[in-house]
Each structure stands twice: as C-alpha cells, then as structure tokens.
PyMOL commands that place a pseudoatom at each C-alpha (Angstrom):
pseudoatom trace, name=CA, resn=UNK, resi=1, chain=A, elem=C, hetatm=0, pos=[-6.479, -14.489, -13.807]
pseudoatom trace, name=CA, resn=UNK, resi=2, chain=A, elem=C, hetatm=0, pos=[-7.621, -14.466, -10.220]
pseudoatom trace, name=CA, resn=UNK, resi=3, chain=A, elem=C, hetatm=0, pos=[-9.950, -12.985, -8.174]
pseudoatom trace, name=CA, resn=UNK, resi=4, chain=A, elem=C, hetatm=0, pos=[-11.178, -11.660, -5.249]
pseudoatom trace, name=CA, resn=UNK, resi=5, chain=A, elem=C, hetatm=0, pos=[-13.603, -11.862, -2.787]
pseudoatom trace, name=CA, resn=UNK, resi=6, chain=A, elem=C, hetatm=0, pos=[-13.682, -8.155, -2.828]
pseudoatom trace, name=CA, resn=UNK, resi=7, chain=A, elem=C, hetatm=0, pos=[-14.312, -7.898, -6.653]
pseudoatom trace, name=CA, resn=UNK, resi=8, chain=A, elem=C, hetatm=0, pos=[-10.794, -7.413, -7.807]
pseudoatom trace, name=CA, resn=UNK, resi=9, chain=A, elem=C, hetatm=0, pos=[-9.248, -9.590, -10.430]
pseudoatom trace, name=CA, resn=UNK, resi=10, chain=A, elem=C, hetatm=0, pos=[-5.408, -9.926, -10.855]
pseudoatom trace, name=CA, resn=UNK, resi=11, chain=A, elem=C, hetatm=0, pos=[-3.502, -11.491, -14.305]
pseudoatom trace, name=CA, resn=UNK, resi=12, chain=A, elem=C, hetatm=0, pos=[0.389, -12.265, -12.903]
pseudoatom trace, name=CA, resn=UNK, resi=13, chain=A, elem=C, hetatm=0, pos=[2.753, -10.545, -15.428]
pseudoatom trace, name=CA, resn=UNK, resi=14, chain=A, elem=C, hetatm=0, pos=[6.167, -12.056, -14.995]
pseudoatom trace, name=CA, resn=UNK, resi=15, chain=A, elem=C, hetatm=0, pos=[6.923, -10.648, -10.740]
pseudoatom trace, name=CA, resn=UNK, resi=16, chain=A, elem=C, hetatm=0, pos=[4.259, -8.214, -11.331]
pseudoatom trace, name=CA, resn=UNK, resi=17, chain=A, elem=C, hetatm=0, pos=[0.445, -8.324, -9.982]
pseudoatom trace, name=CA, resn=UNK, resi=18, chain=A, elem=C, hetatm=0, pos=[-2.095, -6.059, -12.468]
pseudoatom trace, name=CA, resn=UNK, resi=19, chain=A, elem=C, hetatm=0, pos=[-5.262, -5.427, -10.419]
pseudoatom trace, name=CA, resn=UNK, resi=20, chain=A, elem=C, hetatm=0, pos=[-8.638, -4.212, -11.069]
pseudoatom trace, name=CA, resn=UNK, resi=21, chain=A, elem=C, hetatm=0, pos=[-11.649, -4.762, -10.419]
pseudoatom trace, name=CA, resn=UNK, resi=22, chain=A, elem=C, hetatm=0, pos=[-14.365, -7.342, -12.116]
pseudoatom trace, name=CA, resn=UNK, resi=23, chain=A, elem=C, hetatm=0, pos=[-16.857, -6.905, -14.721]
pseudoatom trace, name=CA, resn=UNK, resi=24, chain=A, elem=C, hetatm=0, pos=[-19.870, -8.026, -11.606]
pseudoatom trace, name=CA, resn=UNK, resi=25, chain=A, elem=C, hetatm=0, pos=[-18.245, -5.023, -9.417]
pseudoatom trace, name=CA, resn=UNK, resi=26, chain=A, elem=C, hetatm=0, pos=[-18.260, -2.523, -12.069]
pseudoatom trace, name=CA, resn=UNK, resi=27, chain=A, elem=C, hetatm=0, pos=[-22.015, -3.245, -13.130]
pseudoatom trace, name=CA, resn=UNK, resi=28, chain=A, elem=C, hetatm=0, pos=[-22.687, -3.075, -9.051]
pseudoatom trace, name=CA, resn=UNK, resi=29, chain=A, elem=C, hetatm=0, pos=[-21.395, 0.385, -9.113]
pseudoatom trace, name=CA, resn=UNK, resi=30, chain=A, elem=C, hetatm=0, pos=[-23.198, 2.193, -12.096]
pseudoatom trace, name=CA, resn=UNK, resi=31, chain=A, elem=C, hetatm=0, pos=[-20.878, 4.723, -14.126]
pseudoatom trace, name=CA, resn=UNK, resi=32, chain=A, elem=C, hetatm=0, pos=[-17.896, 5.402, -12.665]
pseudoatom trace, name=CA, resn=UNK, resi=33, chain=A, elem=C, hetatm=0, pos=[-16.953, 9.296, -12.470]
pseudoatom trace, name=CA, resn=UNK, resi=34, chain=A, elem=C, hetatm=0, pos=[-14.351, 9.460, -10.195]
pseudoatom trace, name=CA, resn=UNK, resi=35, chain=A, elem=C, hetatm=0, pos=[-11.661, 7.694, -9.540]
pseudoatom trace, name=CA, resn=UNK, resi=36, chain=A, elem=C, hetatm=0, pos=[-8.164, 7.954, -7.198]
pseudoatom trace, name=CA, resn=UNK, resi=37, chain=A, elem=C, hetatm=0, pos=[-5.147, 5.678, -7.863]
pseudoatom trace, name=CA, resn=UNK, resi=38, chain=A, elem=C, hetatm=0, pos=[-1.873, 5.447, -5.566]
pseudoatom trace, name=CA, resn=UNK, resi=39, chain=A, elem=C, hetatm=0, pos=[1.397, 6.795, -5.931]
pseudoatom trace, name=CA, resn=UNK, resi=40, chain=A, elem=C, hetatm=0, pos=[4.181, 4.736, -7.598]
pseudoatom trace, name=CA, resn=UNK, resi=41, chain=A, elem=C, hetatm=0, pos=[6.839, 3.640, -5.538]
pseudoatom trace, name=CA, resn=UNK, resi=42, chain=A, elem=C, hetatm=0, pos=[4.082, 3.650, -2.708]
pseudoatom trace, name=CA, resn=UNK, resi=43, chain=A, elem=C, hetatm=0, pos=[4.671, 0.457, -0.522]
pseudoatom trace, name=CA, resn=UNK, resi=44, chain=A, elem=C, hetatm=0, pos=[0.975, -1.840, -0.278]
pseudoatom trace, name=CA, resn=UNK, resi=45, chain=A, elem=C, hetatm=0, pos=[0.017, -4.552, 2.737]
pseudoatom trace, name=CA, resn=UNK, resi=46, chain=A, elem=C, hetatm=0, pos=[-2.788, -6.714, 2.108]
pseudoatom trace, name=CA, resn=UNK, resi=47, chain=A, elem=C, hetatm=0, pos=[-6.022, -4.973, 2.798]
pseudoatom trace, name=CA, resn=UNK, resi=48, chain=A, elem=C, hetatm=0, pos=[-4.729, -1.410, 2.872]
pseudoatom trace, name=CA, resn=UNK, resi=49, chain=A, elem=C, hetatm=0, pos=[-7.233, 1.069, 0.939]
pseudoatom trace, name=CA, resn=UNK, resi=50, chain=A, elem=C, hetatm=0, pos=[-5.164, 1.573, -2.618]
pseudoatom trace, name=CA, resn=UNK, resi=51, chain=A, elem=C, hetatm=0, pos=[-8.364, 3.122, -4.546]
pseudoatom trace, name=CA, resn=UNK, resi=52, chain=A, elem=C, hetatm=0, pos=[-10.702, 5.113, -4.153]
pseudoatom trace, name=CA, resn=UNK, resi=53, chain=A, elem=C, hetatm=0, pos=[-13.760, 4.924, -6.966]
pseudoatom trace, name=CA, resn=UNK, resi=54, chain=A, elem=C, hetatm=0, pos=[-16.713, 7.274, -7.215]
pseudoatom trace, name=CA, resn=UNK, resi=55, chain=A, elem=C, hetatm=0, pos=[-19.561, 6.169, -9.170]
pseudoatom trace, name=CA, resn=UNK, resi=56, chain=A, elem=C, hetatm=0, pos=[-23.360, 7.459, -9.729]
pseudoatom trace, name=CA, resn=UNK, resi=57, chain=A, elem=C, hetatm=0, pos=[-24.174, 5.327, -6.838]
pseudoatom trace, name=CA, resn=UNK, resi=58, chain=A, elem=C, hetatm=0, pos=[-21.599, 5.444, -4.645]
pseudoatom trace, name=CA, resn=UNK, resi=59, chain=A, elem=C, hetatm=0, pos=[-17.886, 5.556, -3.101]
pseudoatom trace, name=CA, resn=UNK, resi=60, chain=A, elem=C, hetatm=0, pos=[-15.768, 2.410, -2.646]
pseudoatom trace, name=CA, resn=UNK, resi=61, chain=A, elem=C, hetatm=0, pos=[-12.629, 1.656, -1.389]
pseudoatom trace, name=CA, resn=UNK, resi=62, chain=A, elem=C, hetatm=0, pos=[-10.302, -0.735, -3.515]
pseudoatom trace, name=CA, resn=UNK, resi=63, chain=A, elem=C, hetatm=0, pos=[-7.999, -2.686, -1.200]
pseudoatom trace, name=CA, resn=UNK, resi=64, chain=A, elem=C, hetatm=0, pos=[-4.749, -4.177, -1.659]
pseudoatom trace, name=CA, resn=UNK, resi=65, chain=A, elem=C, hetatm=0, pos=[-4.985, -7.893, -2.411]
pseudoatom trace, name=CA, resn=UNK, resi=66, chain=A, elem=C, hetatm=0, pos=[-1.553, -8.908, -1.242]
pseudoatom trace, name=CA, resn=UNK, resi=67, chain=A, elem=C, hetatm=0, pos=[1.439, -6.693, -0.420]
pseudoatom trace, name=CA, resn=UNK, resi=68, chain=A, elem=C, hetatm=0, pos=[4.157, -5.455, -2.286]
pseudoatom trace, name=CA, resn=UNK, resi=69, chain=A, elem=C, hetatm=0, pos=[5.206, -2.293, -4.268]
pseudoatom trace, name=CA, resn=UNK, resi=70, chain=A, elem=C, hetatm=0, pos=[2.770, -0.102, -6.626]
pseudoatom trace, name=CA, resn=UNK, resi=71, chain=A, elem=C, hetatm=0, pos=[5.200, 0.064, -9.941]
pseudoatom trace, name=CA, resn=UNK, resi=72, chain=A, elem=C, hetatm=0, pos=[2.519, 1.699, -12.047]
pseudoatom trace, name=CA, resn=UNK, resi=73, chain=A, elem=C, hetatm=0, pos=[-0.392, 2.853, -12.085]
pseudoatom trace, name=CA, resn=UNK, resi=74, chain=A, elem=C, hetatm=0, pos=[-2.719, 3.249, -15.079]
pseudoatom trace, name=CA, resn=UNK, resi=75, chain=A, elem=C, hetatm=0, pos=[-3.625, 7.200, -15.299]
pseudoatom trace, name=CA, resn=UNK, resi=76, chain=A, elem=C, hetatm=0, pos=[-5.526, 7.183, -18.018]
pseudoatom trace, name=CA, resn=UNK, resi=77, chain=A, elem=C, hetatm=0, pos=[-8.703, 6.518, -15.553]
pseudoatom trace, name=CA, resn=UNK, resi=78, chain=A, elem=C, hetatm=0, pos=[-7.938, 8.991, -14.495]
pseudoatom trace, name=CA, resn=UNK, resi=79, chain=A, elem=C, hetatm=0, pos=[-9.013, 11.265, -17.383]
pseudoatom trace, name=CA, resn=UNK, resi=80, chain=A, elem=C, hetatm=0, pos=[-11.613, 8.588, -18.059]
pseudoatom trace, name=CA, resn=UNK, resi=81, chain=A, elem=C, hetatm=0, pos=[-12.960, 7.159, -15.338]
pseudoatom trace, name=CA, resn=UNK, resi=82, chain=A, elem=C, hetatm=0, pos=[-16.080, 5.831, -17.429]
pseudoatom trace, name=CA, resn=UNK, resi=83, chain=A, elem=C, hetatm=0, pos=[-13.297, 2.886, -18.676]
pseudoatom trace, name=CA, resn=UNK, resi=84, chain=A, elem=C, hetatm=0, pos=[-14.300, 1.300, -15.704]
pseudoatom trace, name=CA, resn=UNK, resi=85, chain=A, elem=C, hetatm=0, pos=[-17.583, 0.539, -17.035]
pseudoatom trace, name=CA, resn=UNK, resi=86, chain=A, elem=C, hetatm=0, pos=[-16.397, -0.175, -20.440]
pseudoatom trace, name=CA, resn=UNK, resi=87, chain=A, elem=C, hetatm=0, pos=[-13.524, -2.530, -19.628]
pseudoatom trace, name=CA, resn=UNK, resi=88, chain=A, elem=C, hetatm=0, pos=[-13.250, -3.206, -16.102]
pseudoatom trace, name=CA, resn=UNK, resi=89, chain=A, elem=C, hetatm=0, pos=[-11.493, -6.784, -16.928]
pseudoatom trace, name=CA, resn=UNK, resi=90, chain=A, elem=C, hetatm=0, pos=[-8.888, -5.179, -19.218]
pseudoatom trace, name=CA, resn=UNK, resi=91, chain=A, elem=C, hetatm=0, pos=[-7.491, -1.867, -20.303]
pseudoatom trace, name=CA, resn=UNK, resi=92, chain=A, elem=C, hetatm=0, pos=[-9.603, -0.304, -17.192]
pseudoatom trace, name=CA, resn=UNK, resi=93, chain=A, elem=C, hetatm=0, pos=[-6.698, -1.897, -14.696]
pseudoatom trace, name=CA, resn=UNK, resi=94, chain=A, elem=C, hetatm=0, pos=[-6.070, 0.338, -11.671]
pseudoatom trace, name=CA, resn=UNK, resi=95, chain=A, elem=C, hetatm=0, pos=[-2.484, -0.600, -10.654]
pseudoatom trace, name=CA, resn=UNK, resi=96, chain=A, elem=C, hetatm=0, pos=[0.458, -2.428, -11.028]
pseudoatom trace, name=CA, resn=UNK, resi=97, chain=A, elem=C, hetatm=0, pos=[2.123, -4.723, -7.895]
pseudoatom trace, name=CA, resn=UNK, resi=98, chain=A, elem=C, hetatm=0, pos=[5.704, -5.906, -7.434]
pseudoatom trace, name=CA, resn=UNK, resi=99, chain=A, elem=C, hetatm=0, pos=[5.533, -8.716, -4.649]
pseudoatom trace, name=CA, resn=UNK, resi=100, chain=A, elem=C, hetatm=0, pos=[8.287, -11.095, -3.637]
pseudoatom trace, name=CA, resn=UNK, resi=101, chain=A, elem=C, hetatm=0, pos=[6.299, -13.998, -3.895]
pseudoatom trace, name=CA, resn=UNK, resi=102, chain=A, elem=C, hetatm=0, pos=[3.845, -14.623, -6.328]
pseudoatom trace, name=CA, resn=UNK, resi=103, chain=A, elem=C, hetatm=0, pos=[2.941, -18.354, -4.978]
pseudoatom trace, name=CA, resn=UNK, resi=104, chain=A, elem=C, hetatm=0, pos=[0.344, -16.341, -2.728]
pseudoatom trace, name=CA, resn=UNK, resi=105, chain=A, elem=C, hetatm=0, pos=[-1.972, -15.798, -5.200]
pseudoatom trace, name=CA, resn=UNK, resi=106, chain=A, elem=C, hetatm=0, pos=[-2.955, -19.297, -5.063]
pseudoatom trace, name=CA, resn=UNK, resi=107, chain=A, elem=C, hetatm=0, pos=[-4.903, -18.673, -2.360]
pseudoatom trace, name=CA, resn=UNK, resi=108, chain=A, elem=C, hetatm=0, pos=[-7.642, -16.914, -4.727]
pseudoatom trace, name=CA, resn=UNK, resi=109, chain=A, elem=C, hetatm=0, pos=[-10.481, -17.858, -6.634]
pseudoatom trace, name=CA, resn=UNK, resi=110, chain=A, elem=C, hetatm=0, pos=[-9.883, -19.082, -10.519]
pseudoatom trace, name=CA, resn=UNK, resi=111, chain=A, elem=C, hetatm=0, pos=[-12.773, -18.016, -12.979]
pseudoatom trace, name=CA, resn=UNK, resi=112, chain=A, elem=C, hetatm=0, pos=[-14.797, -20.680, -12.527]
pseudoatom trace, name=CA, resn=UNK, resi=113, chain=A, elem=C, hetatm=0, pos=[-14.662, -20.679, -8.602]
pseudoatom trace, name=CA, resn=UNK, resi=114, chain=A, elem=C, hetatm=0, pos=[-15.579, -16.799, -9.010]
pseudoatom trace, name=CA, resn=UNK, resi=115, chain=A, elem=C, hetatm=0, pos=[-18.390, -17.273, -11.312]
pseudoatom trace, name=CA, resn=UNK, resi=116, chain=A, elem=C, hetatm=0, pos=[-20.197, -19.354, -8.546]
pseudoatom trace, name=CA, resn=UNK, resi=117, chain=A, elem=C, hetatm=0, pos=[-19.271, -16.621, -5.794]
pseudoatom trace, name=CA, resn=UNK, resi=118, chain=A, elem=C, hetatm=0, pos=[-21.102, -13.899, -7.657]
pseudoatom trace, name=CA, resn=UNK, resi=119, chain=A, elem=C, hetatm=0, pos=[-23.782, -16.569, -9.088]
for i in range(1, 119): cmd.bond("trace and resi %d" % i, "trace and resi %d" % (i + 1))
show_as sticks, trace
zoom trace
C-alpha cells in the first residue's frame, strides 16, 4: 500500500488504484455518519474532491490522489457509513481508479515513511 499526505491509502490491484482513507484519518474524524461516493464511469484529476464524509465532528472532502477513471465504487458505505471507523484500511474502501500509469504512485509514502508523517 501507499499513502497520502492527505490520509488516503491506495493498494494497486492489477491497472486499478483502491483508495480510502487511513486508520489515523478515521480516528481524527470520530464516527462517520455520512458519507458521498462518485459516480462510476466519472473521469478523476489529481486533487479533484471525489468524497465527501460526514462524521460527529465534522465534514471532509476526500480528494483524488492521481487521475484516472472511477470503475467502482464501494456502496455499501453507503448504508453503513460507521465501516469507516471499523475498517478504514480494508473493506471500508471508498473507490476504485483506472489510471494509465501506475508508475506514479511511486511518488507516495510506503508504511513506514507514513508512520513517521502521522508520528
């Protein structure tokens, strides 16, 4: 996996990015109760807002990490937003990414770099 400086991990699945955000950013927030995930087929450039997630505590923006194509997106957080809390580093993934090049993820942090970001 890698990760953000915004909070959002990504695990590479063949061409496809899964995103979400990290265990440290869902702890930040509080319980989750809201939250609003794109459209499939909708077309993603780094930094666009892709999310939006309502907790107890407040309303954040999830950005786009790199660009490329939403492909899926995971709906049962939908119905449940409180998965956030309860596994915000795996089945509580927000979206799915098909990009052209994954060689651009290099650019972001491995565990252990992220571990002393957040430290």
């Amino acid at each position: 996996m890698k990760f953000t400086e915004e909070h959002e991990w990504l695990r590479i699945e063949d061409d496809v990015v899964v995103v979400g955000i990290t265990k440290h950013a869902a702890e930040q927030l509080g319980d989750v109760v809201f939250v609003e995930l794109p459209e499939v087929g909708d077309t993603m450039t780094k930094d666009d807002e892709v999310v939006v997630i309502e907790s107890v505590k407040a309303a954040s923006d999830i950005l786009a990490p790199v660009d490329g194509e939403v492909v899926e997106v995971n709906q049962a957080l939908v119905e449940d937003p409180s998965m956030v809390n309860e596994d915000a580093e795996g089945n509580a993934w927000f979206f799915k990414l098909s990009i052209e090049d994954t060689s651009v993820l290099d650019d972001f942090m491995d565990e252990a770099a992220y571990q002393t970001f957040v430290g």
